[in-house]
Jmol script that loads the backbone (N, CA, C; Angstrom):
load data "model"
ATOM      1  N   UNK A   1     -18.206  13.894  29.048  1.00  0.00           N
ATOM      2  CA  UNK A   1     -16.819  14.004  29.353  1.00  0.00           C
ATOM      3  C   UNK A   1     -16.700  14.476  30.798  1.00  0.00           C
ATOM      4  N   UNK A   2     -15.488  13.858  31.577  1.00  0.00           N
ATOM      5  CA  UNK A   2     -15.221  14.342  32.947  1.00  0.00           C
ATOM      6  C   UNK A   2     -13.986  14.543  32.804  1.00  0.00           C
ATOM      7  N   UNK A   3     -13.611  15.788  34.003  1.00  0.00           N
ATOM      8  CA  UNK A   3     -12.100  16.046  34.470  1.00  0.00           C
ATOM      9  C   UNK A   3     -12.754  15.780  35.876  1.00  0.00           C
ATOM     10  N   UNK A   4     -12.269  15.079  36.272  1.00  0.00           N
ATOM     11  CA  UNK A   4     -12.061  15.058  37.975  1.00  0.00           C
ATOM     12  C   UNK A   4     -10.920  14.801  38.336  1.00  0.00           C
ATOM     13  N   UNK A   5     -10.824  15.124  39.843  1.00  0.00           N
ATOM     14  CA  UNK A   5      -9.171  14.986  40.243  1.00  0.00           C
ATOM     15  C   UNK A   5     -10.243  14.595  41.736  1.00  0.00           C
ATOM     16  N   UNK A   6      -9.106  13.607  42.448  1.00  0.00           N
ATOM     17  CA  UNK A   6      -9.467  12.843  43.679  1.00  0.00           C
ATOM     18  C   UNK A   6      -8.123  12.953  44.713  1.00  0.00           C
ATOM     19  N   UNK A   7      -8.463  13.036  45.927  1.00  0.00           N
ATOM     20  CA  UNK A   7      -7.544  12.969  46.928  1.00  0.00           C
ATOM     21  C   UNK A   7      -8.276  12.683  48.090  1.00  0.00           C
ATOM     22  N   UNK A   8      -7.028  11.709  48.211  1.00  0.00           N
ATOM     23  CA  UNK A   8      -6.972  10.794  49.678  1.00  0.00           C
ATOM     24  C   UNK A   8      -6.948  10.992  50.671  1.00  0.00           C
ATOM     25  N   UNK A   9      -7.699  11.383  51.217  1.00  0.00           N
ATOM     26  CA  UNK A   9      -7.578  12.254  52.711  1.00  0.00           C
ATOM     27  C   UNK A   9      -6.467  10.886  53.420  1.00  0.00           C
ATOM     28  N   UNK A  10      -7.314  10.259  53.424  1.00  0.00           N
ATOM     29  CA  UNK A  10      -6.878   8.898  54.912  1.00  0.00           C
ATOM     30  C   UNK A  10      -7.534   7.579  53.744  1.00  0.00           C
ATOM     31  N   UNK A  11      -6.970   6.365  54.142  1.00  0.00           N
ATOM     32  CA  UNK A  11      -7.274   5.203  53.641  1.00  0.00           C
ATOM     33  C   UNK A  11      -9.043   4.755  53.621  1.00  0.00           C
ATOM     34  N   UNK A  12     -10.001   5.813  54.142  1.00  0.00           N
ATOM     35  CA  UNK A  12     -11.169   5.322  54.316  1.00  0.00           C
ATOM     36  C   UNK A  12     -12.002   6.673  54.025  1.00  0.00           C
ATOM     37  N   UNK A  13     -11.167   7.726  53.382  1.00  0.00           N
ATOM     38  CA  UNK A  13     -11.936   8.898  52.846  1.00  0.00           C
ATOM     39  C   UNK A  13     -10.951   9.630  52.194  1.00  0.00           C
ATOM     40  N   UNK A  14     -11.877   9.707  50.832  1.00  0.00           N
ATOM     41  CA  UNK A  14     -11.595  10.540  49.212  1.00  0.00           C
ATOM     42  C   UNK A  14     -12.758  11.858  49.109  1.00  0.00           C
ATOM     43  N   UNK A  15     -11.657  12.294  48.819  1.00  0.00           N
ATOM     44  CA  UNK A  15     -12.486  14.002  48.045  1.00  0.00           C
ATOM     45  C   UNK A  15     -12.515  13.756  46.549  1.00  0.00           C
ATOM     46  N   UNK A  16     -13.525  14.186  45.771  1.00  0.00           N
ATOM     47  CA  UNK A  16     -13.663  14.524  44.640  1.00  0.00           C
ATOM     48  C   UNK A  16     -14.097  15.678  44.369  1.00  0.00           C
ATOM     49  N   UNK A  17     -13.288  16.325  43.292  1.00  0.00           N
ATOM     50  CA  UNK A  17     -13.524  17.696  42.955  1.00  0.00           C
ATOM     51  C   UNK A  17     -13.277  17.713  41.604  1.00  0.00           C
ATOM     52  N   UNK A  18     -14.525  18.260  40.261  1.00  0.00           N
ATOM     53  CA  UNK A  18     -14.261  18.675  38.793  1.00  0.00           C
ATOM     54  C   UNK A  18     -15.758  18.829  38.478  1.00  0.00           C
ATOM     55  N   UNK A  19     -15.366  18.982  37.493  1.00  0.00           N
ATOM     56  CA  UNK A  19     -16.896  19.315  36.172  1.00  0.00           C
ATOM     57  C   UNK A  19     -16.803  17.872  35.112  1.00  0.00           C
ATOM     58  N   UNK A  20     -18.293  18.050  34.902  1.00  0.00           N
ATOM     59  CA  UNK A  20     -18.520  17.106  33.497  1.00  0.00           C
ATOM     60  C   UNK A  20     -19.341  17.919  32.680  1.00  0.00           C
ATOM     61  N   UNK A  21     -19.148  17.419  31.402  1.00  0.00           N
ATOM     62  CA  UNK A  21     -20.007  18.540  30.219  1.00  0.00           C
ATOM     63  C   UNK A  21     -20.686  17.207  29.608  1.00  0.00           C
ATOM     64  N   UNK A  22     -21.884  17.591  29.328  1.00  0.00           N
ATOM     65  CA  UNK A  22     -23.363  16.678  28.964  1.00  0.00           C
ATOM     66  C   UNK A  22     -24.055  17.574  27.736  1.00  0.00           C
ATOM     67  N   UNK A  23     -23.310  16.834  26.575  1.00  0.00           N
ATOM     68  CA  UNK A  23     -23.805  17.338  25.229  1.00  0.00           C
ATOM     69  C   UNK A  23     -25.283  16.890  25.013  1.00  0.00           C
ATOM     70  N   UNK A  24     -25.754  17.687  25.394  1.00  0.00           N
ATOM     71  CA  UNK A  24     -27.417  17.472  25.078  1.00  0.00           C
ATOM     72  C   UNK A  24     -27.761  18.722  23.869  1.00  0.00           C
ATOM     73  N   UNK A  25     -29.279  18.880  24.337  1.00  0.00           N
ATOM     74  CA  UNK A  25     -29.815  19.770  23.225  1.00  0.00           C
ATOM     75  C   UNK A  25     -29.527  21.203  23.614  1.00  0.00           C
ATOM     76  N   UNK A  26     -29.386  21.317  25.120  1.00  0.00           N
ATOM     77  CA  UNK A  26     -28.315  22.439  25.783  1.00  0.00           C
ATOM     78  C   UNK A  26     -27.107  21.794  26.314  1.00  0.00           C
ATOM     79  N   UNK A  27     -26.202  22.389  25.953  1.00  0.00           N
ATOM     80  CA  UNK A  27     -24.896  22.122  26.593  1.00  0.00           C
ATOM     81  C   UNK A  27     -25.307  21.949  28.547  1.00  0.00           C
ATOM     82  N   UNK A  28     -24.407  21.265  28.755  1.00  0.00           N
ATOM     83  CA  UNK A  28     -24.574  21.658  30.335  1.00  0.00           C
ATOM     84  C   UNK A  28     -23.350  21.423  31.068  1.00  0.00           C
ATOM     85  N   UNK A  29     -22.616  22.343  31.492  1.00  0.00           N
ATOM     86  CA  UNK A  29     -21.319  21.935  32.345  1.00  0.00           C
ATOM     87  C   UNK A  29     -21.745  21.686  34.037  1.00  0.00           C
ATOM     88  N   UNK A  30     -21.627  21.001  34.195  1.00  0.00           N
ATOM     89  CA  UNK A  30     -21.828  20.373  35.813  1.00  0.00           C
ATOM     90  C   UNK A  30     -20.942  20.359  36.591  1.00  0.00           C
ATOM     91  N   UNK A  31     -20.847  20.261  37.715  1.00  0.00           N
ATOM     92  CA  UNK A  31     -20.069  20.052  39.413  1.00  0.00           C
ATOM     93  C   UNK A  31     -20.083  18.869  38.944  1.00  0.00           C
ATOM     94  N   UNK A  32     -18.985  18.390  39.281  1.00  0.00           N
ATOM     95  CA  UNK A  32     -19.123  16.813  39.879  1.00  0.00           C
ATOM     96  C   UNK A  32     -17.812  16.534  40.525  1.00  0.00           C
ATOM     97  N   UNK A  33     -18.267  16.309  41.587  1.00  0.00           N
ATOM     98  CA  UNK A  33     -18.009  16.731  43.162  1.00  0.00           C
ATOM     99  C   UNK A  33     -18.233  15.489  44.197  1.00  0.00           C
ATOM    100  N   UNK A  34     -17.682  15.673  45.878  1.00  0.00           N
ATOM    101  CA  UNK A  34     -18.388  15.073  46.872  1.00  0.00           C
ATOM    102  C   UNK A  34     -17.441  14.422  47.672  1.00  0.00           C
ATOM    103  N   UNK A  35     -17.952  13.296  48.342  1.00  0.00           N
ATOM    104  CA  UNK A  35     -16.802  12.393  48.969  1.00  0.00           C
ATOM    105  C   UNK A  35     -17.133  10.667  48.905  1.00  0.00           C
ATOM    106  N   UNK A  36     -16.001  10.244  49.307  1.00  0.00           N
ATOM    107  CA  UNK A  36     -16.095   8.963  48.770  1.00  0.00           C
ATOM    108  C   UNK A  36     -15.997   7.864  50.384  1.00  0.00           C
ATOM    109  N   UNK A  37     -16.436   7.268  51.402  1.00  0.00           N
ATOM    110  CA  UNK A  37     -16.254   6.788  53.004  1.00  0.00           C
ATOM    111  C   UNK A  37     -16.460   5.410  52.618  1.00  0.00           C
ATOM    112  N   UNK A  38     -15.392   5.320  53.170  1.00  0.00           N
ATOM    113  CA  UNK A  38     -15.540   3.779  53.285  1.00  0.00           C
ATOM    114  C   UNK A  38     -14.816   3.387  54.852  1.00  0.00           C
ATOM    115  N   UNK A  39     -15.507   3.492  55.733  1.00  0.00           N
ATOM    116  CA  UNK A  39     -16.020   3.160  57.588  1.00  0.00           C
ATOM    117  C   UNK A  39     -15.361   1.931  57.587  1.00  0.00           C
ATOM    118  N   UNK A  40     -15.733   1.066  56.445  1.00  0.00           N
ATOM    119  CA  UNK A  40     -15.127  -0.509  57.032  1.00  0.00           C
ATOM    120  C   UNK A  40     -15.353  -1.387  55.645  1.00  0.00           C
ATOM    121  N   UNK A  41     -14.885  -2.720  55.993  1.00  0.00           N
ATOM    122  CA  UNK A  41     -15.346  -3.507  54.466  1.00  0.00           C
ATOM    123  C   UNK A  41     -16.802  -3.674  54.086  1.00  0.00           C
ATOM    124  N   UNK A  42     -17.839  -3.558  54.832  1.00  0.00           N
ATOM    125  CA  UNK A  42     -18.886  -3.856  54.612  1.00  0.00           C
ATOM    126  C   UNK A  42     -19.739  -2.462  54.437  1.00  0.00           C
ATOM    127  N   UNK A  43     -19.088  -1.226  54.568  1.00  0.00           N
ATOM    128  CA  UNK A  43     -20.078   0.119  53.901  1.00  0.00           C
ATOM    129  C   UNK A  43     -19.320   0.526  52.809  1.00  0.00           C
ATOM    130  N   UNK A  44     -20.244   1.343  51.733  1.00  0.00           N
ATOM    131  CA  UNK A  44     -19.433   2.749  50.929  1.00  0.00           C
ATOM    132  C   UNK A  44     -20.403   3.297  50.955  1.00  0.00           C
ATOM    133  N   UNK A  45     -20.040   4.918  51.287  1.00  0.00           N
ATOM    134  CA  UNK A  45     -20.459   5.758  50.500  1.00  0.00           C
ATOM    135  C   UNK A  45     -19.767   6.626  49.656  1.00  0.00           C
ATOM    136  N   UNK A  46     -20.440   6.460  48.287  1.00  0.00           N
ATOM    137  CA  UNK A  46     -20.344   7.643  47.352  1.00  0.00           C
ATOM    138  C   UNK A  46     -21.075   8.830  47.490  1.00  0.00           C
ATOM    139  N   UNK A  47     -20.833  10.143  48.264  1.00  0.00           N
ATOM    140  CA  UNK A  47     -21.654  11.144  48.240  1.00  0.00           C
ATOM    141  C   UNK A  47     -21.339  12.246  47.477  1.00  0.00           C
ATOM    142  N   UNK A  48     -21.692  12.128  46.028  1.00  0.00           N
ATOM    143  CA  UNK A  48     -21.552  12.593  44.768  1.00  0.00           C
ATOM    144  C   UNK A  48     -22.542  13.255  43.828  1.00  0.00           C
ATOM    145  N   UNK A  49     -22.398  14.619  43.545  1.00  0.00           N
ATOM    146  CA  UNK A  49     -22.940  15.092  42.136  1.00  0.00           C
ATOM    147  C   UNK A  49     -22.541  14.636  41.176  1.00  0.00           C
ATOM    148  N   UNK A  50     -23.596  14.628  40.177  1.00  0.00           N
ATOM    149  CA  UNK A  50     -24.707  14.353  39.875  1.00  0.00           C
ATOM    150  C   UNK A  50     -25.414  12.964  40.490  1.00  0.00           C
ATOM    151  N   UNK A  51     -24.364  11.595  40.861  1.00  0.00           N
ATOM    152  CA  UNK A  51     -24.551  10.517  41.012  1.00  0.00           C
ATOM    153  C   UNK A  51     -23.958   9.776  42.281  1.00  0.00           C
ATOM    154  N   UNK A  52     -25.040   9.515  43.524  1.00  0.00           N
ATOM    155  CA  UNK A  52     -24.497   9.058  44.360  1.00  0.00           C
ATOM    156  C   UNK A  52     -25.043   7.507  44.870  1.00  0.00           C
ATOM    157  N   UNK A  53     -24.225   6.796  45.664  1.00  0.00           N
ATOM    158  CA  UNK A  53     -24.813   5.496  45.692  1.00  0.00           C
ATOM    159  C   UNK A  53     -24.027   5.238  47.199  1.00  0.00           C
ATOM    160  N   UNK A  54     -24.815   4.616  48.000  1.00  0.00           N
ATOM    161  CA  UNK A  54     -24.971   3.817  49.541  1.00  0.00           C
ATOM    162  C   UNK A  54     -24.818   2.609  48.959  1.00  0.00           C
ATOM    163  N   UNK A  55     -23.559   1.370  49.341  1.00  0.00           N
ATOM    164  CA  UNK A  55     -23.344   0.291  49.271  1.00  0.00           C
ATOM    165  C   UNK A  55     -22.848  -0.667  50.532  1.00  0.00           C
ATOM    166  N   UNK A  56     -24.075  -1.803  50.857  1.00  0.00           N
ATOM    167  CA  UNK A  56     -23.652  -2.864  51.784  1.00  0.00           C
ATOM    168  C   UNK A  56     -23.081  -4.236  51.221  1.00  0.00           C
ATOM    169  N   UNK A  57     -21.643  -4.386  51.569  1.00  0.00           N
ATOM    170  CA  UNK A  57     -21.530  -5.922  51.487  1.00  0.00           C
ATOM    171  C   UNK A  57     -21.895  -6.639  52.204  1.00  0.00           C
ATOM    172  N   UNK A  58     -22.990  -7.720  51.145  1.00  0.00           N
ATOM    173  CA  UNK A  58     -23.472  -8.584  52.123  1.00  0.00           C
ATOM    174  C   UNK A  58     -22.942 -10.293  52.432  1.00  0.00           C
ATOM    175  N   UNK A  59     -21.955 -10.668  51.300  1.00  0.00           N
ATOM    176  CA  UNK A  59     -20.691 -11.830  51.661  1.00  0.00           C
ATOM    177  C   UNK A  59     -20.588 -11.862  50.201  1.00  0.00           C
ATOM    178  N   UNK A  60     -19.611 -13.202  50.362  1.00  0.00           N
ATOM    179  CA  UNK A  60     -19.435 -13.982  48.848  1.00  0.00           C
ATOM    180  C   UNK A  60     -20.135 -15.231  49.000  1.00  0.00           C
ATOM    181  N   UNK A  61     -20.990 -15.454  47.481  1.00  0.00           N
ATOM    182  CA  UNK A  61     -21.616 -16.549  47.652  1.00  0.00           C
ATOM    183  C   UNK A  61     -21.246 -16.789  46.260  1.00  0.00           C
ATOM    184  N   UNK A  62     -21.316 -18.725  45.732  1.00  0.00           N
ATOM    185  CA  UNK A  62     -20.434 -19.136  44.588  1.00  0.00           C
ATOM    186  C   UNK A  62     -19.674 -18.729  44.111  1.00  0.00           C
ATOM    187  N   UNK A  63     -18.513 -17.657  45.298  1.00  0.00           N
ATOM    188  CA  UNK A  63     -17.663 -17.168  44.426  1.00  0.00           C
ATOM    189  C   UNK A  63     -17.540 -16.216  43.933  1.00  0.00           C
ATOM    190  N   UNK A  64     -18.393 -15.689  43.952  1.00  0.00           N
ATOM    191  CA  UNK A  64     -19.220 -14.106  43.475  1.00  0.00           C
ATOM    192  C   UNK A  64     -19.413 -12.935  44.861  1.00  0.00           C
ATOM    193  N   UNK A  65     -18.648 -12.062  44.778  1.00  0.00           N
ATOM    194  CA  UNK A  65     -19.054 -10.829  45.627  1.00  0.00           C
ATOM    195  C   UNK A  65     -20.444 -10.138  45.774  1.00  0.00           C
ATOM    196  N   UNK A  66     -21.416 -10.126  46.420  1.00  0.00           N
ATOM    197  CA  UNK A  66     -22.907  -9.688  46.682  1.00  0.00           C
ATOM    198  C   UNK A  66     -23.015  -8.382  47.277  1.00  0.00           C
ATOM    199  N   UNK A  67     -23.480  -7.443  46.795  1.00  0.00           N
ATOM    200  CA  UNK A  67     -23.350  -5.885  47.503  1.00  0.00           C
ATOM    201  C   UNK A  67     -24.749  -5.843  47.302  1.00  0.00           C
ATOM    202  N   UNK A  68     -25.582  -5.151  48.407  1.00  0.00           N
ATOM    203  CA  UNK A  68     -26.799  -4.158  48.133  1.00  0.00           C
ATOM    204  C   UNK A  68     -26.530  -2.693  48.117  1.00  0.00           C
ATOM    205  N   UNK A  69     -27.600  -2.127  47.424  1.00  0.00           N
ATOM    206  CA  UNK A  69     -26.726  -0.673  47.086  1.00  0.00           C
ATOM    207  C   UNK A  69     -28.262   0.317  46.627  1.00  0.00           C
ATOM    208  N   UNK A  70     -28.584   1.306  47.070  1.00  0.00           N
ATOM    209  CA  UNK A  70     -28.670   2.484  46.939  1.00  0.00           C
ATOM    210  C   UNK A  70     -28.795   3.489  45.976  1.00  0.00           C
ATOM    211  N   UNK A  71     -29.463   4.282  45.654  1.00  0.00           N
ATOM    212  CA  UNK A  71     -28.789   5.470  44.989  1.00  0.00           C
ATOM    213  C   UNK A  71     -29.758   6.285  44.090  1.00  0.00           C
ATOM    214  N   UNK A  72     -28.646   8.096  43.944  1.00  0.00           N
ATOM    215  CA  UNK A  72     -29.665   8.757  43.455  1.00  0.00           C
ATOM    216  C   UNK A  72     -29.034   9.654  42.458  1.00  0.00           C
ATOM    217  N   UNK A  73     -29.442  10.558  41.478  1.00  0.00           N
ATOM    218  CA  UNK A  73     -28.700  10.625  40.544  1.00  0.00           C
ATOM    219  C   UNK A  73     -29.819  11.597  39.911  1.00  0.00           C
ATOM    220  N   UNK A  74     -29.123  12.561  39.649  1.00  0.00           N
ATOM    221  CA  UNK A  74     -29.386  14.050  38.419  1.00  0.00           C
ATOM    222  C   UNK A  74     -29.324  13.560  36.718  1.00  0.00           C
ATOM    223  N   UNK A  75     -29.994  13.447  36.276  1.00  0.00           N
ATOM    224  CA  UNK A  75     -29.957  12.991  34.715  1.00  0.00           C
ATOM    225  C   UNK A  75     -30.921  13.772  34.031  1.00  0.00           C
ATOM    226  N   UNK A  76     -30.007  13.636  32.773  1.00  0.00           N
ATOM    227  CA  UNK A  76     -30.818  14.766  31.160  1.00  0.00           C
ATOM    228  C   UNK A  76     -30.782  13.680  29.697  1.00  0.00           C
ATOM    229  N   UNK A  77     -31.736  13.272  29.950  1.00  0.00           N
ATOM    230  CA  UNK A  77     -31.724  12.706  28.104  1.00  0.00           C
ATOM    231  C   UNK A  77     -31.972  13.547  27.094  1.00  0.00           C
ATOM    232  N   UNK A  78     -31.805  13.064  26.149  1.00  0.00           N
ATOM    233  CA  UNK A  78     -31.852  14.013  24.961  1.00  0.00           C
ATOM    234  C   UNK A  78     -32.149  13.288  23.498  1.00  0.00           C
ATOM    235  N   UNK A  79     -33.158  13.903  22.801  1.00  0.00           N
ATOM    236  CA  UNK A  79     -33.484  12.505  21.921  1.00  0.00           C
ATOM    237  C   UNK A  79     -33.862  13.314  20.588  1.00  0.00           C
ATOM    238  N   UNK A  80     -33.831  12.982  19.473  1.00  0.00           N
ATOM    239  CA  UNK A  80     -34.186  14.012  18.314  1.00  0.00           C
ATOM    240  C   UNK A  80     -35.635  13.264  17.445  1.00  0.00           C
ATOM    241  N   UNK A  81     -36.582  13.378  17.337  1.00  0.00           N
ATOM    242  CA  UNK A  81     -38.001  13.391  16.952  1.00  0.00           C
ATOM    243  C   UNK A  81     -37.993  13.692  15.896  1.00  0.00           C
ATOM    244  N   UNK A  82     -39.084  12.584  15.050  1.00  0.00           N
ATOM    245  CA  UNK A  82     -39.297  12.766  13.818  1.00  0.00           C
ATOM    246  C   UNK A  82     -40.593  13.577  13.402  1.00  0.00           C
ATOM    247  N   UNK A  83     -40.300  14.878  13.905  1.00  0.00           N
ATOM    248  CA  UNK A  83     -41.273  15.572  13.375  1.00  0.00           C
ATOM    249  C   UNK A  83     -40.750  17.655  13.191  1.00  0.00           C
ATOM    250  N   UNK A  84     -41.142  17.455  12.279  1.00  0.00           N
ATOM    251  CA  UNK A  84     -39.876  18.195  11.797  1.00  0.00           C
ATOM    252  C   UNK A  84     -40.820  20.017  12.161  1.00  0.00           C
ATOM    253  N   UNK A  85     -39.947  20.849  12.096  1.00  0.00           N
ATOM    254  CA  UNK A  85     -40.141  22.171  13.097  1.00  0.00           C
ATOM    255  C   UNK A  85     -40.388  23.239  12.417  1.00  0.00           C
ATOM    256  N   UNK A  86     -40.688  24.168  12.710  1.00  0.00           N
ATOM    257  CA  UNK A  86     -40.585  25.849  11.772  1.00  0.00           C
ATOM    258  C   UNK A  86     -39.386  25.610  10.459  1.00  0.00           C
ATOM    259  N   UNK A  87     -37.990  25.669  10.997  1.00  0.00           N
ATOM    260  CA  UNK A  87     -37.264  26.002  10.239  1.00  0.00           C
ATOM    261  C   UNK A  87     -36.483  24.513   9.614  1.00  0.00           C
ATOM    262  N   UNK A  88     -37.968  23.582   9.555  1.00  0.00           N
ATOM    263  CA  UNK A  88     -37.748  22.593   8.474  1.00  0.00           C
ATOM    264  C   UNK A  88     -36.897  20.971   9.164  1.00  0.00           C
ATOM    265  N   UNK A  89     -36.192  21.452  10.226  1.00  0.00           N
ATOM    266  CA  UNK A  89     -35.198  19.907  10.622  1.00  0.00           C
ATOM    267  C   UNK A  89     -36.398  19.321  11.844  1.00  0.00           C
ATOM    268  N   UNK A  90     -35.736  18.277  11.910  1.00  0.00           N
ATOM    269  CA  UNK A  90     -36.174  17.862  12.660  1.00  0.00           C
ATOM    270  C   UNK A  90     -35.963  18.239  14.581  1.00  0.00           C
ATOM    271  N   UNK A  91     -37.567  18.305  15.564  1.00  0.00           N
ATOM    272  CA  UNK A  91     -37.128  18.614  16.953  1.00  0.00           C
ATOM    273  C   UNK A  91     -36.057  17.815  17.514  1.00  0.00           C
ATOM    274  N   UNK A  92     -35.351  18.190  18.757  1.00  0.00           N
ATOM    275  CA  UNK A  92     -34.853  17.576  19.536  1.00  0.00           C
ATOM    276  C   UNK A  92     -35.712  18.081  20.690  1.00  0.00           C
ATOM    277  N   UNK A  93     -35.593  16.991  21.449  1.00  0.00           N
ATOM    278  CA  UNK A  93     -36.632  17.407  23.420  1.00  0.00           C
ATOM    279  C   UNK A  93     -35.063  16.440  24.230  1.00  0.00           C
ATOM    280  N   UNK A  94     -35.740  17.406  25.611  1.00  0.00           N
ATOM    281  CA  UNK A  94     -34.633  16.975  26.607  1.00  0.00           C
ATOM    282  C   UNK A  94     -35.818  17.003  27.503  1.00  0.00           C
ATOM    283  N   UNK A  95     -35.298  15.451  28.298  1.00  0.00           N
ATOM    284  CA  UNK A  95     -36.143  14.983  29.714  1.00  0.00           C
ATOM    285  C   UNK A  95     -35.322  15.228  30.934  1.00  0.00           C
ATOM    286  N   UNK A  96     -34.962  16.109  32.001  1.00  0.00           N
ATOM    287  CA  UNK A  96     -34.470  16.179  32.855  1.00  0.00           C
ATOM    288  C   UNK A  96     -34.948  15.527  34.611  1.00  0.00           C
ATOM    289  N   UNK A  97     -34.553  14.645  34.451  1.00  0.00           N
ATOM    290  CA  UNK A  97     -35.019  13.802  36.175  1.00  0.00           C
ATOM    291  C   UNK A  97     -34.700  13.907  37.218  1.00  0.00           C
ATOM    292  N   UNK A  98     -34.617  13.051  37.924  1.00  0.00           N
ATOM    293  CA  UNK A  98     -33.912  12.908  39.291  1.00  0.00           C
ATOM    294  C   UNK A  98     -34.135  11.029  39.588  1.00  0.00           C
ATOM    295  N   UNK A  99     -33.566  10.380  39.606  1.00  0.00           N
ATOM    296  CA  UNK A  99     -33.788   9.332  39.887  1.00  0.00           C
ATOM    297  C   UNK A  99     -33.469   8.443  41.307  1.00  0.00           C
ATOM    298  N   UNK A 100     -34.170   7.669  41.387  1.00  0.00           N
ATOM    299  CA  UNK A 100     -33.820   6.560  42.977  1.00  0.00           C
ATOM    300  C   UNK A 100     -33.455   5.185  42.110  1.00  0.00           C
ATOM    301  N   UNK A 101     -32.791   4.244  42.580  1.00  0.00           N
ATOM    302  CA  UNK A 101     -32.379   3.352  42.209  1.00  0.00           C
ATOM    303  C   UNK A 101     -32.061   2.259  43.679  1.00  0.00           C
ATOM    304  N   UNK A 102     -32.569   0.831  43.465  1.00  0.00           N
ATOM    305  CA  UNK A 102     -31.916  -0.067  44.800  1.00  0.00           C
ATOM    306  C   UNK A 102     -32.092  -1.105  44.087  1.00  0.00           C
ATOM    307  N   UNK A 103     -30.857  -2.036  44.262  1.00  0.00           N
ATOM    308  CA  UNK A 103     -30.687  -3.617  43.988  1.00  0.00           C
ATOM    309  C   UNK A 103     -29.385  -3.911  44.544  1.00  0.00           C
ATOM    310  N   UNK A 104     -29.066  -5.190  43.919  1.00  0.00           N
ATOM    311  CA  UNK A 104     -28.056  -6.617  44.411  1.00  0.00           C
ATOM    312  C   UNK A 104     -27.510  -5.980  43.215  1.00  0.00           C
ATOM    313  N   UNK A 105     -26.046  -6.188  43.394  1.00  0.00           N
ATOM    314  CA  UNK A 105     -24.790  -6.282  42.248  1.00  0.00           C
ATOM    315  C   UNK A 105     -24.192  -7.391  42.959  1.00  0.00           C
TER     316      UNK A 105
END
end "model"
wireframe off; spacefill off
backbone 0.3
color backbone group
């Protein structure tokens, strides 16, 4: 779940400011935060907690909009295991990362 609230500085820069809560095997309330630039038609940046992403447009081809893009991102999975614990239920484990990400959209 997110509450965020956004404001417009100017037509080519956004503030973001709130929390998100990430029901895992620990609760976790988060920032999620940053700014949003967009310089011209052919950049964005999202510079965002937990999740941020660098995007180039690179044209339209068949019709279809082509962006390359960037990005990096705070993540927690959470998964429940069939193997069951002291007090009889079954574990849950949490994987906490950091990830890089780049492709074509």
């Amino acid at each position: 779940m997110v509450a965020v609230m956004f404001l417009q500085a100017d037509p080519t820069l956004t503030f973001a400011l709130g929390v998100t809560f990430w029901d895992r095997v620990k609760d976790r309330i988060l920032p999620y935060a940053g700014v949003i630039w967009t310089p011209d038609q052919y950049w964005e940046f999202r510079l965002m907690f937990p999740k941020s992403r660098i995007s180039l447009f690179l044209g339209d081809y068949c019709g279809t909009s082509a962006w390359l893009y960037g990005g990096v991102e705070y993540n927690v999975e959470a998964f429940a295991i069939d193997l069951p614990g002291p007090n009889g239920k079954n574990e849950k484990i949490e994987m906490v990362d950091y990830r890089a990400v780049i492709g074509i959209r």
